[in-house]
N, C-alpha and C positions, 0 to 999 in steps of 0.2 A: 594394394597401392593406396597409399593417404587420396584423401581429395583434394584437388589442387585448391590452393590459394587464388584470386583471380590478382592478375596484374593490375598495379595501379596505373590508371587510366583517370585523363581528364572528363569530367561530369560534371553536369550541374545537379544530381542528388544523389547522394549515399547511397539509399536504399538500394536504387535495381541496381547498382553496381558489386552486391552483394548477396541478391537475390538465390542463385544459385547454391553457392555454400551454403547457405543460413536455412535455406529447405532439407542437403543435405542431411542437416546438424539434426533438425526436428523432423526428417522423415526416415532416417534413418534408425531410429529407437534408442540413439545414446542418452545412458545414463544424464545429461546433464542437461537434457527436458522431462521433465515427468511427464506421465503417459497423462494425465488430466491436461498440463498444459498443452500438450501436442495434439491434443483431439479438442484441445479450447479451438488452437489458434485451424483447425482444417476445418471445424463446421464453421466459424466465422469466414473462411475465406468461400466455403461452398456457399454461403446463406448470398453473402454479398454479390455469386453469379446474378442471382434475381431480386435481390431487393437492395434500397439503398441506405437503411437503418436496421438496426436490431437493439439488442441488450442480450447480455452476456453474465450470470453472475456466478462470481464464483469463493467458496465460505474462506475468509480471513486464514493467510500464513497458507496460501495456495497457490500464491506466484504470480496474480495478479499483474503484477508490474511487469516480470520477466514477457508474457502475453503482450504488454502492452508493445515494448521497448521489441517483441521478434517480430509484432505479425507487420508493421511497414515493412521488413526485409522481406518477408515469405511471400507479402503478394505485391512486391517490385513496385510500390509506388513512391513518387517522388515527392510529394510534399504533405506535412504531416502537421496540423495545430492538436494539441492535446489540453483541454480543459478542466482544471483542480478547482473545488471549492474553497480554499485561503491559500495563502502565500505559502508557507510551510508546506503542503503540502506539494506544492508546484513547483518549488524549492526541491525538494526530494527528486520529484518525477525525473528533471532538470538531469539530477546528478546523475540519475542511475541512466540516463540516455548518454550523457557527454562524460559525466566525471566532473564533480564538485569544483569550482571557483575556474568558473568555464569563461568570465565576463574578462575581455581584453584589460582593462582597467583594474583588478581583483591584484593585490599584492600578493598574494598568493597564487603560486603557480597551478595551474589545472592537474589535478592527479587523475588524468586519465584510466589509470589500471584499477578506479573505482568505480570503472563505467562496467554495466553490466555485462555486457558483451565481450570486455577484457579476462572478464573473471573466469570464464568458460575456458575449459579444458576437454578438448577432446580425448577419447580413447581414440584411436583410428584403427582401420585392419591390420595395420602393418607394427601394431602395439606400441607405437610410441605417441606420448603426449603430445598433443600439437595444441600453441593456444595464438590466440590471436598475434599476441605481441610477436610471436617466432620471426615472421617477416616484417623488417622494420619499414621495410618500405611503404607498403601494405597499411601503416598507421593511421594515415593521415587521410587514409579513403575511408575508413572505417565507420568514424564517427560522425554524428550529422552535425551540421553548424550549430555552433551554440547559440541559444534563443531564448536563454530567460532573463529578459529587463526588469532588472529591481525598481525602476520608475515608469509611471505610466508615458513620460513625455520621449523615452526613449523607446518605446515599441516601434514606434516606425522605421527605425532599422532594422529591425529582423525580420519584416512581412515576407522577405526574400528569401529565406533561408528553407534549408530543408525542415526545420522543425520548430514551433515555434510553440512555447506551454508555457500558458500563463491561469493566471484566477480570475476568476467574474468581476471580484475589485477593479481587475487592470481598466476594466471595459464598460465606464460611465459617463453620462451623460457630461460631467464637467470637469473631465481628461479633454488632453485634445483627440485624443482617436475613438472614433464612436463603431459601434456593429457595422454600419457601412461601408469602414474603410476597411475591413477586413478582406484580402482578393478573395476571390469565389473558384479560385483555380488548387486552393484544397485537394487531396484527394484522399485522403482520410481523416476524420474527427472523432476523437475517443473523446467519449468525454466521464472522466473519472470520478469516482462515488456518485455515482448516475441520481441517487434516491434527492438528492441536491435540485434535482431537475426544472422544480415550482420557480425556481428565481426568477424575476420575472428580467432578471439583465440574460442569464440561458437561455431564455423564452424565444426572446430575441436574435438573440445568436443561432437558435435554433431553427427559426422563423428565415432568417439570411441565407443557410444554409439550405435551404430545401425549395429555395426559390426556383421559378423555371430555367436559369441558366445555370447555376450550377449543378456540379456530377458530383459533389463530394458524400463520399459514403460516412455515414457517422453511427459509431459504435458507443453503447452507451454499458457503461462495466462499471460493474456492482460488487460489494459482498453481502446486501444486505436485500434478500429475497421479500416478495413480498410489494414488489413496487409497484401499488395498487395505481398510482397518478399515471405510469409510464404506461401500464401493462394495456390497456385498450388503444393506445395509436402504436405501439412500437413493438415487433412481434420479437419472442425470446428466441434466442440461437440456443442457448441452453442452461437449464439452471442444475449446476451442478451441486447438488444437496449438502448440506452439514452430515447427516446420515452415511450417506456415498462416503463421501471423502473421508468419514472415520472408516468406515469399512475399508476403505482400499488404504489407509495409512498415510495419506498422505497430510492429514491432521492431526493433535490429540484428539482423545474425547475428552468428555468432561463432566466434572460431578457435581452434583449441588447440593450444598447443605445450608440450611433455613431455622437459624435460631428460633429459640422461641421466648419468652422473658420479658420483665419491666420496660418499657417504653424509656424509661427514666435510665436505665441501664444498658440503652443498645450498642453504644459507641464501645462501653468497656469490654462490653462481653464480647463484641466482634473482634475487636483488639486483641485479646486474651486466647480466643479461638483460633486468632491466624499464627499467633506466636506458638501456640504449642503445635497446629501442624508444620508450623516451618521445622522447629524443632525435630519433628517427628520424623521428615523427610530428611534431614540432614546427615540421620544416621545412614541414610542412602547416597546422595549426593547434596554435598553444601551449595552447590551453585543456583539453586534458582531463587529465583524474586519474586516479590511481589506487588502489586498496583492495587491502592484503595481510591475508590470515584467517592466522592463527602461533598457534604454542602458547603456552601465557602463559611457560613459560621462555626461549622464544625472540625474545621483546620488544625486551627491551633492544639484543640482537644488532642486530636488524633494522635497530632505528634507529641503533644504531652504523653502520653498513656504510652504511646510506643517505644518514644528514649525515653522513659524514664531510667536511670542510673547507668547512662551511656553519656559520653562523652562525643562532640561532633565527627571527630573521627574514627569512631569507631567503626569500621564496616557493616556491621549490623544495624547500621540505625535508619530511621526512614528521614526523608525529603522529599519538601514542597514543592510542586512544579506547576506556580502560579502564575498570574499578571506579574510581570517584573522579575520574574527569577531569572537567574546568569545564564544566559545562552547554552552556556554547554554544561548544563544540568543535566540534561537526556546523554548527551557524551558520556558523562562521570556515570551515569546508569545502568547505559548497555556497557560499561568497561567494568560494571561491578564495583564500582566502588565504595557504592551502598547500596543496602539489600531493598529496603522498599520506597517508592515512590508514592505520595499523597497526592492526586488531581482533580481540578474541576475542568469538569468541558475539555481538560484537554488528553491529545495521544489517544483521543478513539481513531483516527484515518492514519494511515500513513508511518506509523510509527510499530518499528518490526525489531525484536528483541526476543529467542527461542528461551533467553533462560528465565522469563516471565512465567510460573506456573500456578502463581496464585493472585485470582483478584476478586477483590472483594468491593459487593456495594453497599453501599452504605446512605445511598439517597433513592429514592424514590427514580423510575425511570422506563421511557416508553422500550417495544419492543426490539423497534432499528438500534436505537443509542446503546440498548442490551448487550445486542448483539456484535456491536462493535466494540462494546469495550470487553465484553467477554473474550471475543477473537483477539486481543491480546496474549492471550494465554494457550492458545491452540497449536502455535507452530511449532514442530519439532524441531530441538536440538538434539546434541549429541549427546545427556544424558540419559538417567535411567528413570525421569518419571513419565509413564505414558498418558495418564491420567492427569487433566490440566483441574486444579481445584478452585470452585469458585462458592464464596461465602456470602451470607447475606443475613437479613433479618425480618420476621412476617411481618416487621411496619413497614417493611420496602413494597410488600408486597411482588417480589419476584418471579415466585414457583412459576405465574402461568408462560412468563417470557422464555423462563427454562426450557418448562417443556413444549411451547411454539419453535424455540429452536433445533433442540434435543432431539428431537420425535418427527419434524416437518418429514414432509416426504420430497419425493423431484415433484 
C-alpha cells in the first residue's frame, strides 16, 4: 500500500508537517535518493543528537543541494536560514527550495514544479508513480515560504518565515539589519560552500549563533575538502571522498592531460587540443561541452582561436560569460546552444550542467578553485562519456592539484 500523503493541516512550518513522508522517501532505499545522499543526511541527523555543528563535505555533481533542501524535512524542524556566498548562488538555493520567481512582486508566476521536491517521483509498493503534485491539496503545505529578498532593506520581512537564504552581502554593517537582528530561534544553519567561512560578516553570524541562548544547530556543507581554517573548531560528520564516489559511480572520473610547449604558444595549443578531443568524442556522443577558466586578458584570444571560421550562430562556437554578459547566457548554455563556454571567476559554486565533459585551464590556480571548477565536469548525465576530461598547460602548473584531488583519500 503507497505511503499516505499527510493531510493538509494548518502549521506554522512546513518541515514537520512533512516529516514523516520525506523519511519514508530517504529511509526507504527509493531510487530517487542516492544511497550517498541518504547516508549524508542520517549521519548528519545522528551527529546533531550530540553536537551542535559539524561539516559535511561532499565531491561536486553529488547532490549537495538535494541534502540540503531534505535534511529540514528528515529532522522536523521548523525554521531554517541557509547561508550562500554571493547572490547567484542564494538565488539558485532559493529556487530549488520554493521554485524560481518565488517574490509576491515577480511578473513572473512562481513555477513551483521547479522546486526540488516537486521533481521527485516515487516508485511506491503498490507500482505506481506517486509524485508530490498528485494531491493538489497537499500543494500548498509542501513548500516553505518564500524567503529570498533581492534587497537588503526588505529582509525584515521574512525573519518570520520558514526559511530564510540569503548571502553575507545581505548582512552589513550599512544595511539596515545588522547579525543581531537575526532571531536566535533558528533551528538549523547550513551554511553553503562552508571553505567561504574566513568572512569575517560569517564570523559573526557565526559568533550570533552559538551564543548562550541559542539551540541552533549549524551545518556547514562543502565540496571542497581540505578545510584546514574549519577543521580544528568544527568536527566532520563526513567526508565523502572524490575517490569513493568515483568508485561507487555516483560521479565521473576524470583525466588529465598537461601540455607541454612554447609559453608563447599555450593558448593555441590548448585550443587545438580541446577541439580535436571534442571532435574525437563526437563520434561517440555530440552532446557534451565544454568550460575554459582564462585570464581576463586572454578572452578575447580564446574566442578568436576558437570561432575562427564560424559564424555567431553556429552551435559549435564558444562564449564569454563575463562582467556584463546577458543574463541568460548560462540558460542558452545548459540548453546547448553553444558548445563552449569561456569564464573568469565565474560558475565554479553552484552551477550544475551533466553535459559539461570538458574543462580546461588555462590560468594558473589554487587547489579549492581546482577543484571546483573541475567538478563542473563530474556529474553524470545520460550520455556515453564516463570519463570527464580536463586539459591544461605545465605553465599552469596543475598536475599536483590533479593529483590532491584524483588520489586524496576519506
Amino acid at each position: 500500500m503507497a505511503f499516505p500523503l499527510p493531510a493538509p493541516v494548518e502549521r506554522r512550518s512546513v518541515f514537520p508537517s512533512w516529516t514523516n513522508w520525506v523519511r519514508h522517501v530517504v529511509d526507504s532505499e527509493l531510487p530517487l535518493v542516492r544511497n550517498h545522499q541518504r547516508e549524508s543526511i542520517q549521519r548528519t541527523v545522528n551527529h546533531f543528537t550530540t553536537s551542535m555543528f559539524g561539516q559535511l563535505i561532499l565531491p561536486t555533481g553529488c547532490g549537495k543541494t538535494g541534502v540540503a533542501i531534505l535534511l529540514p524535512y528528515y529532522m522536523g524542524v521548523s525554521r531554517v536560514l541557509v547561508l550562500a556566498p554571493h547572490p547567484d548562488l542564494a538565488s539558485q538555493l532559493n529556487d530549488a527550495f520554493c521554485g524560481p520567481h518565488c517574490l509576491p512582486r515577480d511578473p513572473v508566476p512562481s513555477r513551483q514544479d521547479d522546486a526540488f521536491v516537486f521533481k521527485i517521483e516515487l516508485d511506491l509498493a503498490d507500482g505506481r508513480d506517486v509524485s508530490y503534485q498528485d494531491n493538489e491539496a497537499n500543494r500548498n503545505t509542501l513548500l516553505p515560504a518564500r524567503a529570498y529578498p533581492n534587497d537588503p532593506q526588505e529582509m525584515g520581512n521574512f525573519l518570520r518565515g520558514d526559511l530564510l537564504v540569503i548571502n553575507h552581502k545581505k548582512i552589513q554593517p550599512h544595511t539596515s539589519l545588522k547579525q543581531s537582528d537575526l532571531p536566535l530561534d533558528y533551528d538549523l544553519l547550513i551554511v553553503d560552500e562552508a571553505h567561504h567561512y574566513p568572512v569575517e560578516t560569517w564570523r559573526a553570524i557565526m559568533q550570533h549563533y552559538r551564543g548562550p541562548i541559542s539551540r541552533t544547530k549549524i551545518l556547514f556543507l562543502t565540496a571542497t575538502p581540505n578545510t584546514d581554517h574549519i577543521a580544528p573548531v568544527v568536527p566532520t560528520i563526513w567526508n565523502y571522498s572524490f575517490r569513493t564516489a568515483v568508485n561507487d559511480r555516483a560521479i565521473r572520473d576524470i583525466e588529465f592531460t598537461e601540455l607541454q610547449g612554447p609559453q608563447e604558444r599555450v593558448l593555441q595549443d590548448l585550443v587545438a587540443q580541446l577541439k580535436a578531443m571534442v571532435g574525437r568524442f563526437d563520434t561517440v556522443d555530440c552532446r557534451y561541452q565544454a568550460m575554459i577558466e582564462v585570464r581576463g586578458r586572454d578572452v578575447e584570444l580564446v574566442l578568436d582561436l576558437y570561432n575562427q571560421g564560424m559564424d555567431d550562430g553556429n552551435p559549435e562556437v564558444a562564449k564569454a560569460c563575463i562582467q556584463g554578459s546577458p543574463r541568460d547566457l548560462v540558460d542558452d548554455f545548459k540548453r546547448g546552444t553553444f558548445r563552449t563556454m569561456v569564464v573568469i571567476h565565474k560558475l565554479m559554486e553552484g552551477f550544475d550542467n551533466p553535459n559539461v565533459a570538458f574543462v580546461i585551464v588555462a590560468r594558473a590556480m589554487g587547489m579549492r578553485t581546482f577543484n571546483q571548477f573541475v567538478g563542473r565536469a563530474t556529474r553524470i548525465g545520460d550520455g556515453s562519456v564516463p570519463v570527464a576530461q580536463v586539459l591544461s598547460h605545465a605553465t599552469f602548473a596543475q598536475q599536483k592539484n590533479f593529483n590532491a584531488m584524483h588520489d586524496g583519500g576519506d
